[in-house]
N, C-alpha and C positions, 0 to 999 in steps of 0.2 A: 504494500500500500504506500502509495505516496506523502514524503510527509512535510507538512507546511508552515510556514511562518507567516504570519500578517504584519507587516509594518504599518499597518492605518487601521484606523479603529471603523470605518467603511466594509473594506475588505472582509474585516473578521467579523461585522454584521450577519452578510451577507453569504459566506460561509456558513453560518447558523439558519440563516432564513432558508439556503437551498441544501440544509441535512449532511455537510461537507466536516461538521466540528470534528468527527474522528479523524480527517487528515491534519487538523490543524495541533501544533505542538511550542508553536512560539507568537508572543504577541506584542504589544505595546503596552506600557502604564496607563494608557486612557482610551483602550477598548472597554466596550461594553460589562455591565458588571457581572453578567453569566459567563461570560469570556473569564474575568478576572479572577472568577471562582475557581475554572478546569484548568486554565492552562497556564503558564510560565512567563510573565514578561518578561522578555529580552530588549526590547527599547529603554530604557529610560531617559528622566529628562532632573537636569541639574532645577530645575523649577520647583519638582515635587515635593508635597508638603508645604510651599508657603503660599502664606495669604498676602498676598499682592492684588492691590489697584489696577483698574484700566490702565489707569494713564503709569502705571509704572509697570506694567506688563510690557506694551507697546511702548515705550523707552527701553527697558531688556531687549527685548527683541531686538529693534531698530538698532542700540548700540552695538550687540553682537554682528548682526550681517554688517553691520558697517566696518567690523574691525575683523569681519572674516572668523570668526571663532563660531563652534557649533553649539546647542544648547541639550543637544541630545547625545544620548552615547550608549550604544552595542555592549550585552554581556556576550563578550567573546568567549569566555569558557562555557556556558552554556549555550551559546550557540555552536560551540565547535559537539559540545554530549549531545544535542536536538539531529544535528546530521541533515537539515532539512532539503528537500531536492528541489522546492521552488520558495522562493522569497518574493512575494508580494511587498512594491512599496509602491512610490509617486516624484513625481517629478512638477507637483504644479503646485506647490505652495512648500518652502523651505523655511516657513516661518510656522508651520502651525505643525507639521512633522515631517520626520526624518527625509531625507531625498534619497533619489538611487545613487549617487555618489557618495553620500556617505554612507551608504549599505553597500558599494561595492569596495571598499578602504576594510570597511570591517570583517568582509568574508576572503579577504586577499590571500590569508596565511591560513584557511581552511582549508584540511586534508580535502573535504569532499567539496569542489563548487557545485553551489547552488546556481537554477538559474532564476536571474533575476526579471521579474515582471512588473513593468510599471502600471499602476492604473492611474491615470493621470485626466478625468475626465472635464471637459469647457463646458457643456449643457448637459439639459436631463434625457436626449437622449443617447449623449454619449455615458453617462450613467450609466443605462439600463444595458448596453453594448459592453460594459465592464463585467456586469454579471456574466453575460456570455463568453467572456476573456477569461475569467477565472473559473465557470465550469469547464471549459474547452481546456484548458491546463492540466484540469482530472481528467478528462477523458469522457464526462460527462455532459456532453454540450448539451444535451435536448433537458436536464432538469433547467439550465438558465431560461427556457423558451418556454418551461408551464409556469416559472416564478413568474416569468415577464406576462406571459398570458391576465393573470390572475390580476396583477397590478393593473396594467391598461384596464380591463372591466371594472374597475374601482376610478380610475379616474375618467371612463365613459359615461360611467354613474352621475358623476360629478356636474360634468357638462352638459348633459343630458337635461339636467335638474335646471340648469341652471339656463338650457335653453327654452325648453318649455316654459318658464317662469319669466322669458325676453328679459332677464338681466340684466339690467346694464352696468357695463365694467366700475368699480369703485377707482379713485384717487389714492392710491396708497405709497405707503413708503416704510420697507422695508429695513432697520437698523444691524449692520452684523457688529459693530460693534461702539460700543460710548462715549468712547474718552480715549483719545479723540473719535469722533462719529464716522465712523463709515456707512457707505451706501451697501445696498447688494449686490454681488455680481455673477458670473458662472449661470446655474441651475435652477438659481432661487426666481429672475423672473418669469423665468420657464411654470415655475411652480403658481404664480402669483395670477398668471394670465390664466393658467385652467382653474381658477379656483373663481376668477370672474372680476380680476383687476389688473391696471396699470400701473407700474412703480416706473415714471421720468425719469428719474433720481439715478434709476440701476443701469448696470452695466452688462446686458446680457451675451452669456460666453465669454466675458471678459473679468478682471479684476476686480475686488471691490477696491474702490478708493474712497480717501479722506474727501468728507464732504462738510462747506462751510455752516454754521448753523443758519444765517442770512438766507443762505438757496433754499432751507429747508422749509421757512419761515415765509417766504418769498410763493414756493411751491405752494404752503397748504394743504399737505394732507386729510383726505376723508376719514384715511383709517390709517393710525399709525400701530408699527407692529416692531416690539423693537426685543431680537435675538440675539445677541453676544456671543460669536464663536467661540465655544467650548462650555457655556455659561448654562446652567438652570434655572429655571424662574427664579427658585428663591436666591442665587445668588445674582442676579440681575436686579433685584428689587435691594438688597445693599446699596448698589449704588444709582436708584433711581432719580433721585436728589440734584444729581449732573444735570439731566432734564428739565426736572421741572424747576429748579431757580433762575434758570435764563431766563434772560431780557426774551419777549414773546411767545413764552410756552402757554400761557391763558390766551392769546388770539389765534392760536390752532386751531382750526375746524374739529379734527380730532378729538381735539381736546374739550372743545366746547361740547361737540356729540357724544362724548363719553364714550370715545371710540379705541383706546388707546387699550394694548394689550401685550402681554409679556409674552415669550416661548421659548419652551427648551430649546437647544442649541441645534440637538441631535435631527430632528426635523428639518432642519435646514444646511448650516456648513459642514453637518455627516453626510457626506457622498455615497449613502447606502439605498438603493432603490426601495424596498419598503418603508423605510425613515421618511423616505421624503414624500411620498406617498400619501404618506400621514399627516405630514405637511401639508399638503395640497388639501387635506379634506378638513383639516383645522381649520386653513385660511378662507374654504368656501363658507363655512360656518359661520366666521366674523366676520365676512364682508357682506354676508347675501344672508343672515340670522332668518328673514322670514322664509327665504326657498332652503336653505339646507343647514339640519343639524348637525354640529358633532359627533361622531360616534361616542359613546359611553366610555368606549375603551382609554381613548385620548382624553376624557373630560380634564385628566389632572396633569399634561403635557402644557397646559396655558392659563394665562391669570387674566382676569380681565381687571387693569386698575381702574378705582372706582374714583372719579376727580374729584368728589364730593369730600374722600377722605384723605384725598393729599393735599400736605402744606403746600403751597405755591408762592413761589418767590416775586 
């Protein structure tokens, strides 16, 4: 049997979602928490354990690639006892996990190479095409094509609902991260348009970048949704405060409609096709409340803040 390493916490989703967890043998510190349970991190990250700020997270970061130093690092003895024949990592974001370069430094002096597989996906259907990249590596290619089945009929669902009900698209704007704000980019407006909105603001297939609070302000959001890559509600609501003491967070529409809503992380900058999925049937939920409800399952995936009981600056 073949046996596997995840270096993205997507990957080893996704693994799980299409019944692959007995190949898998090595993972990252910030996969999944049934992952964390069975199997071995081999990633780590010199961050772990501390409570750090947006904005001093995104200073770490930024200082490191600026001075070229990594923040992540390889148990190479354990990875040399795992023996693994394929390595799952990425090549599209060297700030939120490890790349193929520095996973190819660390298996250099391994008796056995592994081969390394990037999943490095720009849209959500280059996502769903990644599932088919890593069954296709077991040998399993047609379980990727009934996961993928299963999904699409759930986001048909979606659209569906939302055409018979002549919906029209909401003003949205997506948050990935606070301090400093960024916009969305990649998957997420992919995500945002089947769910029955527009996010201006995004970048789709592309980067997220810093975005000013003026533009944001300027925009006017109908519905603001604000997700912090890596972040949980409740730790998104720490530091909500950022937000709303700005100069113009009460002449937000958003804000005034009491539209404003928090989400795990995972639904969205996790690059795993049923996560985001999830996402998509969330955000139909908040933007479109009277054509489509949440599923039950996800009721505790988002928070809806109430502006009634936030201080406002």
């Amino acid at each position: 049997m073949l046996r596997v390493c995840s270096f993205l916490p997507a990957v080893t989703q996704m693994l799980y979602d299409m019944g692959f967890e007995e190949h898998l043998h090595g993972i990252t510190f910030e996969c999944p928490e049934q992952a964390l349970r069975e199997k071995k991190p081999v990633v780590r990250c010199v961050l772990e354990g501390k409570n750090l700020s947006s904005i001093e997270i995104d200073a770490l970061f930024s200082a490191s690639k600026h001075q070229g130093k990594d923040l992540y690092y390889v148990d190479e003895q354990l990875l040399e006892e795992i023996a693994p024949d394929i390595i799952f990592t990425q090549d599209m974001c060297d700030i939120c996990q490890i790349d193929t370069a520095c996973t190819a430094a660390a298996v250099a002096n391994l008796e056995k190479q592994p081969e390394l597989i990037s999943i490095s996906p720009e849209s959500l259907e280059d996502v769903f095409q990644s599932a088919v990249t890593i069954a296709k590596a077991l040998g399993r290619e047609e379980v990727a094509y009934a996961y993928l089945t299963r999904l699409h009929k759930r986001i048909d669902a979606v659209v569906d609902k939302l055409r018979v009900a002549k919906a029209l698209p909401k003003r949205i704007m997506l948050m990935e991260w606070l301090d400093p704000i960024f916009n969305c980019g990649h998957w997420i407006p992919h995500q945002i348009a089947y769910a029955g909105g527009v996010d201006m603001l995004s970048n789709p297939s592309g980067d997220s970048i810093v975005t000013q609070w003026e533009k944001i302000v300027k925009y006017n959001p109908e519905v603001l949704v604000i997700a912090p890559c890596g972040f949980t509600v409740e730790r998104t609501l720490e530091e909500l405060d950022i937000l709303t003491e700005k100069v113009g967070w009460n002449s937000l529409k958003a804000v005034q409609d009491n539209a404003v809503f928090i989400a795990d992380f995972d639904m969205f900058t996790q690059s795993s096709a049923n996560t985001l999925v999830n996402g998509i049937e969330v955000l139909a939920g908040l933007f479109h409340p009277e054509v489509f409800q949440v599923p039950e399952k996800l009721s505790k995936k988002y928070r809806h803040v109430d502006m009634a009981k936030v201080v406002k600056g």
